[in-house]
ZAFIKE-272779 format. One record per atom (N, C-alpha, C): x, y, z; residue in one letter. Coordinates in steps of 0.2 Angstrom, whole numbers, plus 5000, padded with zeros to 4 digits. Example, Ala and Ser with C-alpha at 12.3 -4.5 7.8 and 13.67 -1.06 7.14 Angstrom:
2
506649725039A;506249785039A;506649845039A;506449895035S;506849955036S;506450005039S;
% end
This chain:
440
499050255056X;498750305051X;498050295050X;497550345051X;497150355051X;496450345043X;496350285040X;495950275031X;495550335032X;495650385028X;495150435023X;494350405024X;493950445024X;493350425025X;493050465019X;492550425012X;492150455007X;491650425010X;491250495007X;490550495007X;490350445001X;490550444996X;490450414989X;491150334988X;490950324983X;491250284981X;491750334976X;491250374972X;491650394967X;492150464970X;492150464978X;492550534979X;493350484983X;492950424983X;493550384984X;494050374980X;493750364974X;494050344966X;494450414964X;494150464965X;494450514962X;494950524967X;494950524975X;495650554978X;496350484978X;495950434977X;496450384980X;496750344975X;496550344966X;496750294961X;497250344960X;497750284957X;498650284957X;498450284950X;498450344945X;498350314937X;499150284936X;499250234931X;499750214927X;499550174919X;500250174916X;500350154910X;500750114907X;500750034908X;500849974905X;501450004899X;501450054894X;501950084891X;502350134894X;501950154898X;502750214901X;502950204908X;503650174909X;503850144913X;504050184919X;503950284918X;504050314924X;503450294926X;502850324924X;502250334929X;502050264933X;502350194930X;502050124931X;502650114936X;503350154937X;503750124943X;503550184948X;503150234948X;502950274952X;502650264955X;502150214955X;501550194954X;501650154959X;501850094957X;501950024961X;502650074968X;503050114967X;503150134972X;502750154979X;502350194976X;501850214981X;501550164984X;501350114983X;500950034985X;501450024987X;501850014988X;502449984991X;502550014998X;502650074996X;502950115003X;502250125006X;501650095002X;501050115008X;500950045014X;501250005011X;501349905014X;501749905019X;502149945020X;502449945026X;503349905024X;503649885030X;504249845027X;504349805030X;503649775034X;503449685038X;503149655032X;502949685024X;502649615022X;503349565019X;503349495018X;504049455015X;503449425010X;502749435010X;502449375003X;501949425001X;502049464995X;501449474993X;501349464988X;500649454985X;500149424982X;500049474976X;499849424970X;499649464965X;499049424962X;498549454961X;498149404959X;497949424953X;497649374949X;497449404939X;496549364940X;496249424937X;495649414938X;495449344933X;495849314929X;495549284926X;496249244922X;496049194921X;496749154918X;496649174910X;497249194906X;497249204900X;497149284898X;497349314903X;497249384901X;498149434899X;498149444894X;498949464894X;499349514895X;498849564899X;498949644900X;498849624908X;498649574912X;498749554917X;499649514918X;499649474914X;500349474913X;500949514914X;500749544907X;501149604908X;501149624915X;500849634916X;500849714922X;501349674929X;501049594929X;501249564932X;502149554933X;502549544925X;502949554924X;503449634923X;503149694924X;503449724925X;503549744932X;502849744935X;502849734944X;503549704946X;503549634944X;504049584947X;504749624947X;504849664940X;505649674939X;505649744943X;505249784943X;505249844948X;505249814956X;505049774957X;505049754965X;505849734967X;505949694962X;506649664961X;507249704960X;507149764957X;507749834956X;507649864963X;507049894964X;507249964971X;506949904977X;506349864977X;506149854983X;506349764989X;506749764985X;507349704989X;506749644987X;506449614983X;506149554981X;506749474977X;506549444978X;507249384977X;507049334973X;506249324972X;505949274969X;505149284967X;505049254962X;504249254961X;504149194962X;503549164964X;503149104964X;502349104962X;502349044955X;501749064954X;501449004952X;500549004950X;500348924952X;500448914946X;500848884946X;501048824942X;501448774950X;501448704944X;501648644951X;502448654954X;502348654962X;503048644965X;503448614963X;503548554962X;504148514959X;504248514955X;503848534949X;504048514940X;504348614942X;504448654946X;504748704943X;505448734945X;505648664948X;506248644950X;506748654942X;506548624938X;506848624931X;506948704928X;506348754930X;506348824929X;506848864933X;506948854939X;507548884944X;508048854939X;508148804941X;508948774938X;508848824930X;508848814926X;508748854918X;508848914921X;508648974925X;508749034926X;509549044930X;509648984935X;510348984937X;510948964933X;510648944926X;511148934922X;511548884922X;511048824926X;511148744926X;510748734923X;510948654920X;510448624916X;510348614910X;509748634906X;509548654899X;509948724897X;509848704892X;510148774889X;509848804886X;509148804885X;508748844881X;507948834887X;507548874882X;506948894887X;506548824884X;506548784878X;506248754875X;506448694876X;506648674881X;507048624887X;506448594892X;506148664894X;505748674902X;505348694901X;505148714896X;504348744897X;503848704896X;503848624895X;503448594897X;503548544904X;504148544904X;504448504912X;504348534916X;504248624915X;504648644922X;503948684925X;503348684920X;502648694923X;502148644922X;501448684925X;500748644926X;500748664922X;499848644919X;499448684917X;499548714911X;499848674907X;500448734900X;500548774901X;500548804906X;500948874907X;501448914905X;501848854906X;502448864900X;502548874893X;501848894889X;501748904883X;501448964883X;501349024887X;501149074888X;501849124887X;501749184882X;502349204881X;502549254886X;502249294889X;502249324893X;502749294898X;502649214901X;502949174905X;503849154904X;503649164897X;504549144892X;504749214897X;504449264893X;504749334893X;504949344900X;504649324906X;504949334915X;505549284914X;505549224914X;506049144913X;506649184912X;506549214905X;507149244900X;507349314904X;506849334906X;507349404910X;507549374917X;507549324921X;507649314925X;508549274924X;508449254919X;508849204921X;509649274916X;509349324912X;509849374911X;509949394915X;509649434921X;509649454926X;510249414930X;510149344932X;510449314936X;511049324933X;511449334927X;512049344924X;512149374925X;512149424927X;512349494927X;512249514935X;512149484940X;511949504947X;512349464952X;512649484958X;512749424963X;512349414966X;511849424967X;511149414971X;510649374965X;510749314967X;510249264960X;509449264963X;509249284958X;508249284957X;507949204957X;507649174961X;507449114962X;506849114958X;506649064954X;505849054952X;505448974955X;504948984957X;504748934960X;503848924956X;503448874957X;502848874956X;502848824964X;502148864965X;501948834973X;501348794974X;501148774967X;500348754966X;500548684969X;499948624969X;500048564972X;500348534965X;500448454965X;500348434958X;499748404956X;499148434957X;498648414955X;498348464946X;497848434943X;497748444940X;496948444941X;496448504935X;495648484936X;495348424935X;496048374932X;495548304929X;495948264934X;496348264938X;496448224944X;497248254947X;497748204948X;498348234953X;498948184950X;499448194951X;499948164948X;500048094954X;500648064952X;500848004954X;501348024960X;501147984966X;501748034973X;502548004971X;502447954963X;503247934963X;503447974962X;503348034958X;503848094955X;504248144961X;503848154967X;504148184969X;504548144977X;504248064977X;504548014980X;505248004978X;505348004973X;506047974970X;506348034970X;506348104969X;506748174971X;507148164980X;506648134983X;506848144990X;507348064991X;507148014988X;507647974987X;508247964982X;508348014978X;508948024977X;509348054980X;509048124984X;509548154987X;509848114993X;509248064997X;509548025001X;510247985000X;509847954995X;510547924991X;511147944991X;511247994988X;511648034986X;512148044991X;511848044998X;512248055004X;512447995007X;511947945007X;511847905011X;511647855007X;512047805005X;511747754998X;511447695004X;511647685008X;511347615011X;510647645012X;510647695016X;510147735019X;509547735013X;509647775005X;509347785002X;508947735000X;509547684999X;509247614995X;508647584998X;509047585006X;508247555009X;507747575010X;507447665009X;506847685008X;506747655001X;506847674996X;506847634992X;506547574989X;506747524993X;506647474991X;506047464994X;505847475001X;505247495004X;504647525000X;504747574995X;504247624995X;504247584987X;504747594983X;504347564975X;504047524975X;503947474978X;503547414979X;502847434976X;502747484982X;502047514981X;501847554978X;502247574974X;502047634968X;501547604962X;502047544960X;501647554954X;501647594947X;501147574945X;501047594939X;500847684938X;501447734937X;501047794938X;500247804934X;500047774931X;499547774925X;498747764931X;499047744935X;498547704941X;498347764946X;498847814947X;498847864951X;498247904946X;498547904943X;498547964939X;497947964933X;497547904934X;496747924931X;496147974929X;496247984925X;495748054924X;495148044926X;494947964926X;494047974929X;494247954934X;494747964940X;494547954946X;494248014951X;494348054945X;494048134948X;493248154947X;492948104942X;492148104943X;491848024944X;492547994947X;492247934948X;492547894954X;492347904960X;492847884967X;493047804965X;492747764963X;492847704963X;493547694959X;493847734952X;494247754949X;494847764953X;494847784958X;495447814963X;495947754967X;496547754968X;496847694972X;497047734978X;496947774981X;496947814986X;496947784992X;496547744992X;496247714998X;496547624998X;496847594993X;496947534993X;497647504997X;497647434999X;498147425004X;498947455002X;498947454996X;499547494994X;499647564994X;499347594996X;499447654995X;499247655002X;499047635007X;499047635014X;499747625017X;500247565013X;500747535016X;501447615014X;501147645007X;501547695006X;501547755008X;501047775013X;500947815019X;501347825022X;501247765027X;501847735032X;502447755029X;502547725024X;503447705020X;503647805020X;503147845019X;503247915018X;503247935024X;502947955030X;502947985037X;503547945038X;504047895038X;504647855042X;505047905036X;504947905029X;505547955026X;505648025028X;504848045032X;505148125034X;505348115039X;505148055044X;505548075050X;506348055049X;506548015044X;507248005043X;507648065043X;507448105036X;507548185035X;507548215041X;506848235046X;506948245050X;507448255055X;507548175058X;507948185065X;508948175063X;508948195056X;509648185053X;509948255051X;509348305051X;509448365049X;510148395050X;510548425055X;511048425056X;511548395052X;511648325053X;511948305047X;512048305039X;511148295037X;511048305028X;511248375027X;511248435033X;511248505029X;511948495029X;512348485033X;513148485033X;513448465028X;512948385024X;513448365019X;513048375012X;512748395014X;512348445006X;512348525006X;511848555008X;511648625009X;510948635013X;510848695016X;510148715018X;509648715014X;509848755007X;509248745004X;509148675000X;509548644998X;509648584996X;509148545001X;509248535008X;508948475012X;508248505011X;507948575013X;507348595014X;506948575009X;507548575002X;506948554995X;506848494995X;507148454999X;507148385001X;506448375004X;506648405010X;506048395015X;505348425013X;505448475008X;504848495006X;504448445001X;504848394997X;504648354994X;504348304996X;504448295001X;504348235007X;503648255009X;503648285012X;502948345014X;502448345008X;502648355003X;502148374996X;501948304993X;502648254996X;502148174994X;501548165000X;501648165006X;501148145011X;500548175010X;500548265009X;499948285007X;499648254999X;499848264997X;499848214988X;499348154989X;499548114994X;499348044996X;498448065000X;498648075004X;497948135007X;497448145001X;497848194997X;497348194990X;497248114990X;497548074987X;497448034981X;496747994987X;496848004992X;496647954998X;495647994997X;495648064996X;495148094996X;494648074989X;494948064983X;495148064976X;494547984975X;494847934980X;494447884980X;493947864987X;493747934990X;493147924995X;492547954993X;492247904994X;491347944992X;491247984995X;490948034995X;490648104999X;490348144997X;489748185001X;489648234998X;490148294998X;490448295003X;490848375003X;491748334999X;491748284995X;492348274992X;492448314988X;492248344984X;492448404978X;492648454983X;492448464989X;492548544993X;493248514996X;493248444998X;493848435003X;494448424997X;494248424992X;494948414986X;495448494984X;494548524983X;494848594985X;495448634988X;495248604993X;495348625001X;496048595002X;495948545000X;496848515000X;497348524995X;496948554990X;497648574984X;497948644987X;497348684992X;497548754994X;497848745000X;497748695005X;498248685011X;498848675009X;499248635006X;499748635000X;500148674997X;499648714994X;500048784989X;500048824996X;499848835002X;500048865007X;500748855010X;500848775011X;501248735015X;501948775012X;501948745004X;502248775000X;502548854999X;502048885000X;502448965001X;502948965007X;502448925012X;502848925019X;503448925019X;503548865015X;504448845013X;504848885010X;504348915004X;504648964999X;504949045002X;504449055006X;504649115012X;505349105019X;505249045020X;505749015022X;506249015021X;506549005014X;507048995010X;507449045009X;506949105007X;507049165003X;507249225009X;507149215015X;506949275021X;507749315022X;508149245022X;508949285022X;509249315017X;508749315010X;509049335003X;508449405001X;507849385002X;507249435000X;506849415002X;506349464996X;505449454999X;505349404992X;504549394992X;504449344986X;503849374984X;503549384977X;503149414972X;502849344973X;502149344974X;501449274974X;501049274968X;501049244963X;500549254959X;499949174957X;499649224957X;498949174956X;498349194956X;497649174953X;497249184955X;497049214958X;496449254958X;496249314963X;495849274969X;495649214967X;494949164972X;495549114975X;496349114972X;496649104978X;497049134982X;497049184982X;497549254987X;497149284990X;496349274988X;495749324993X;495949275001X;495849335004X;495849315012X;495249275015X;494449275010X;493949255012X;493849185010X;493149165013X;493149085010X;493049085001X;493149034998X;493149034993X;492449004989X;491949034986X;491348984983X;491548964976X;491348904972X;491048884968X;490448864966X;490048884962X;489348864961X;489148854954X;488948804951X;488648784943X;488448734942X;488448724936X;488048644934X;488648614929X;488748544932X;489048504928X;488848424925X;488748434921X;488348374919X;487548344920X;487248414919X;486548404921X;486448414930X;486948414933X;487048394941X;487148464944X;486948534950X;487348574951X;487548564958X;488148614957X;488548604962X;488648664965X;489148644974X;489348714977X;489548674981X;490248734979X;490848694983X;491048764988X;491448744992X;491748794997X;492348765002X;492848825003X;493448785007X;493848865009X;494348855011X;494848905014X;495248905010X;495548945006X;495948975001X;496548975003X;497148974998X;497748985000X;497849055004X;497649105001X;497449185005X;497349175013X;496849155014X;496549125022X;497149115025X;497349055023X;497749015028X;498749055027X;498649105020X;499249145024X;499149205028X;498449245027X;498249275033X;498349255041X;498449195041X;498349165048X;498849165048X;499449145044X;500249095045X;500749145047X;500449215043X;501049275042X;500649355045X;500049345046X;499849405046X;500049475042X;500249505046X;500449575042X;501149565039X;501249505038X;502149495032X;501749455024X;500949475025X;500849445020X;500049525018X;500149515011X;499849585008X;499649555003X;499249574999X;498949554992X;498749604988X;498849614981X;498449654977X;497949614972X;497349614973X;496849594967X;496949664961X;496949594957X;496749624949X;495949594946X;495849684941X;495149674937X;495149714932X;494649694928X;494949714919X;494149744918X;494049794913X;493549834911X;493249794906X;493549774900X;493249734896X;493849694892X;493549644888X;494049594886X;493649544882X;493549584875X;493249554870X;493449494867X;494049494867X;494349424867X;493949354871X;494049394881X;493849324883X;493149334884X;492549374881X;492049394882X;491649414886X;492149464889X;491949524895X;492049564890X;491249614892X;490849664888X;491249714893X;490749754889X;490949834896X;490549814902X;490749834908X;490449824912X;489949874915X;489149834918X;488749874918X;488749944922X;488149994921X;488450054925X;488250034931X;488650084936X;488550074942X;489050024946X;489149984943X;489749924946X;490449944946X;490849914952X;491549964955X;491849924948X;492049884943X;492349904936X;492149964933X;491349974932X;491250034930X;491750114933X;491350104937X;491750164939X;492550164941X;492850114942X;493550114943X;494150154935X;493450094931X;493850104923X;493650184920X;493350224924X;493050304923X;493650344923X;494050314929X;494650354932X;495150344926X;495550404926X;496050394923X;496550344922X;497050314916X;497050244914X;497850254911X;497650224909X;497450154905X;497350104913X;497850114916X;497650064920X;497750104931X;497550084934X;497750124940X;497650064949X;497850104950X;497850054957X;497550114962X;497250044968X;496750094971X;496950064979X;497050074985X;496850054990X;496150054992X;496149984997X;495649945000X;495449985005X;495750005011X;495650025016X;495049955020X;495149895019X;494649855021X;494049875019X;493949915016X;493049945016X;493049995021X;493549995027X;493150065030X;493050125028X;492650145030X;492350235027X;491850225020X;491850155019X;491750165010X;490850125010X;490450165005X;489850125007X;489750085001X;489750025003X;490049975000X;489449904998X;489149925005X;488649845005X;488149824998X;487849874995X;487249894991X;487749884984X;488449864984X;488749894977X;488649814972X;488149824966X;488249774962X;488749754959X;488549674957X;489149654952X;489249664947X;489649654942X;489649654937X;489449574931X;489049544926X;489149494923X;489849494922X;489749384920X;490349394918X;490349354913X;491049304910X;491249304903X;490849234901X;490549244895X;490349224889X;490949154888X;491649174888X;492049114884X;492449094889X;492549124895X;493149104897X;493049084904X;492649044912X;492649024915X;492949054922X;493549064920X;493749084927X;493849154927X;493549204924X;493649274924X;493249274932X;493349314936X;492949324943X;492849404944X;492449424943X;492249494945X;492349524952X;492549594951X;492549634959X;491749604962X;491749604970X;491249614974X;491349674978X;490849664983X;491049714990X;491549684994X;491449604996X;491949574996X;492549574995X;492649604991X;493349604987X;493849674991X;493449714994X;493749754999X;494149725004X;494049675007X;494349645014X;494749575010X;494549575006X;495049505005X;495549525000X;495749614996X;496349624995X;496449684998X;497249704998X;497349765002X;497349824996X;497749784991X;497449854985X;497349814977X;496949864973X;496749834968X;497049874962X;497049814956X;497649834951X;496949834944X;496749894942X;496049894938X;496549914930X;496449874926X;496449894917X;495649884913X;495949934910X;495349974906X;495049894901X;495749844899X;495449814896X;496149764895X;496149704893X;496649644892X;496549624884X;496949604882X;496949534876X;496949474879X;496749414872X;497049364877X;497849344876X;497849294879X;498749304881X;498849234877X;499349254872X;499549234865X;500049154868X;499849104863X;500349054865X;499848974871X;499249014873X;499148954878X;498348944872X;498148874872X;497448874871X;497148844872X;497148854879X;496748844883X;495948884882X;495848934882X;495248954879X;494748924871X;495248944867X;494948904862X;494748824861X;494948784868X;494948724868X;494348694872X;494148764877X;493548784881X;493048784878X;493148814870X;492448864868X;492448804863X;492848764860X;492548694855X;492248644859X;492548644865X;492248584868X;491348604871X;491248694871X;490648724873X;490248684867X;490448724860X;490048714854X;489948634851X;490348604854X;490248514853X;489648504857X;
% end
């Protein structure tokens, strides 16, 4: 099929934006039908991206998206960044193993507090109703690494998931990686140092112990490995895979920790780069898992589901920086091609997280003109659209990771999900922890 060709931008906006309404639930499943059936029925991972962390009406929209995809258009799972492993505890809660309340896992079962965002309750809790009530169970996953901005966790956490289940099977087997590998863990307090992230010397990454746990980890994937037949037989498929994944998410983990304590100029770009090599790896599996059940809803960051490279650029501590790396988006580009689709989101104003009106002229200006509250627009890649000349908009005053539309923004998502305006999203405080740490 043939992209529409505008002379204008604004003759684009008027034939092609999908109006809907976050309150009325025909227009908003009408809505997302249409993007649906415009994707084709090769994507299995698509992308949702939130212009900015903390936004609630992003949320929203995210959570109604997911339960419409999941009723008409065959989806099985969401996956969002928050950490892989810790959301092991969030699956088990929805299948109705485990905890018995949501105040069980909302600190165990995400990063990033996440699990204190209400909006996040409010998906948990209709997933895990849902799964009540359905023979087709809703999986919830997070795909992010276990890294955090002030450093990375301990690779015990997710070493000892993959020697349990060894165990479990195989006690002689188990013990002996085991005995091998704790030797060199340590003290997780050592991994897991907040200045080793502005201070390479801080990091054990690189020390003879953490070299001989390298080793002790490529001999446990290969055990998993070349037993596979076996382990699936006396456990389950998706059992052994979350095995192997774990395994895999140690070795990469190590990697970080190994980069964590190497002096460089391009280490901040290569830490990047490996938290997103990961969250890739990660979907990989998660697509894997899901292929003979569904499709899977991706959420995260618009700067990680853009197909483009990624920049950072500021000042920290007197010192400025600029970072760049390949995005989780990129590298599903490559992995899946046309089985992977993305919608970027972007918000008109957001007094809350101090995003004003946006200036005239700039694609939020003119998107939020079109009929609203909120609407969706296809990409067409940019073709036909004149694009290059189109400014940006400022951005927020309070809140750091708000990222604005570019021109760029045409090729690195297929369509875009534009609100006239957000709240912020009740429950996390994360912002107001930003904004005292500013005025300190």
């Amino acid at each position: 099929m043939t992209n529409p060709t505008h002379m204008t931008l604004d003759s684009w906006i008027e034939h092609e934006a999908i109006p809907f309404s976050l309150n009325s639930p025909a227009t908003f499943n009408a809505a997302v039908d249409k993007v649906i059936a415009s994707l084709g029925d090769t994507v299995e991972l698509l992308g949702f991206g939130e212009a900015l962390h903390g936004g609630k009406d992003v949320l929203i929209l995210r959570n109604q998206l997911f339960q419409r995809l999941v009723e008409v258009h065959g989806y099985s799972a969401i996956a969002i960044e928050s950490s892989f492993p810790m959301s092991h505890a969030v699956n088990e809660y929805i299948a109705g193993r485990g905890p018995a309340s949501y105040e069980a896992v909302h600190e165990t079962g995400f990063s990033h507090r996440f699990g204190q965002l209400h909006a996040n309750r409010e998906l948990v809790e209709w997933m895990r109703s849902y799964n009540a009530s359905h023979p087709v169970k809703l999986h919830f996953y997070g795909f992010d690494s276990p890294t955090e901005i002030t450093g990375a966790d301990s690779p015990g956490h997710v070493l000892h998931f993959v020697l349990d289940y060894l165990t479990a099977i195989d006690k002689a087997s188990g013990e002996k990686y085991r005995s091998r590998i704790e030797p060199h863990l340590g003290q997780d307090a050592a991994w897991e140092n907040p200045e080793a992230m502005m201070d390479p010397t801080k990091g054990i990454g690189l020390s003879p112990q953490a070299a001989a746990l390298r080793i002790a980890t490529e001999e446990l994937i290969a055990e998993l490995s070349v037993r596979r037949p076996e382990l699936v037989a006396e456990s389950d498929q998706i059992r052994y895979l979350e095995a192997l994944q774990f395994a895999l998410e140690a070795r990469l983990l190590l990697n970080y920790h190994a980069d964590l304590a190497r002096q460089s100029e391009e280490r901040m770009s290569r830490l990047m780069a490996l938290r997103d090599a990961i969250m890739a790896d990660n979907l990989a599996c998660i697509a894997s898992r899901e292929r003979d059940r569904g499709k899977v809803l991706v959420f995260a960051h618009n700067s990680h589901l853009q197909r483009s490279k990624a920049e950072l650029h500021g000042e920290w501590q007197g010192n400025s920086y600029s970072w760049a790396w390949w995005p989780v988006g990129a590298h599903l580009n490559v992995m899946f091609g046309s089985r992977y689709a993305v919608i970027g989101s972007a918000v008109g104003e957001s007094l809350a997280n101090g995003i004003g009106q946006p200036e005239p002229g700039t694609l939020e200006n003119r998107l939020t003109a079109a009929p609203g509250p909120g609407r969706f627009i296809p990409t067409h890649q940019g073709q036909g659209l004149p694009i290059s000349s189109l400014p940006t908009r400022s951005g927020s005053v309070k809140n750091p990771s708000y990222s604005a539309l570019t021109p760029r923004s045409f090729t690195d998502f297929d369509w875009l999900a534009v609100l006239d305006s957000t709240t912020y999203s009740s429950g996390w405080p994360l912002l107001e922890e930003l904004n005292t740490s500013a005025d300190e």
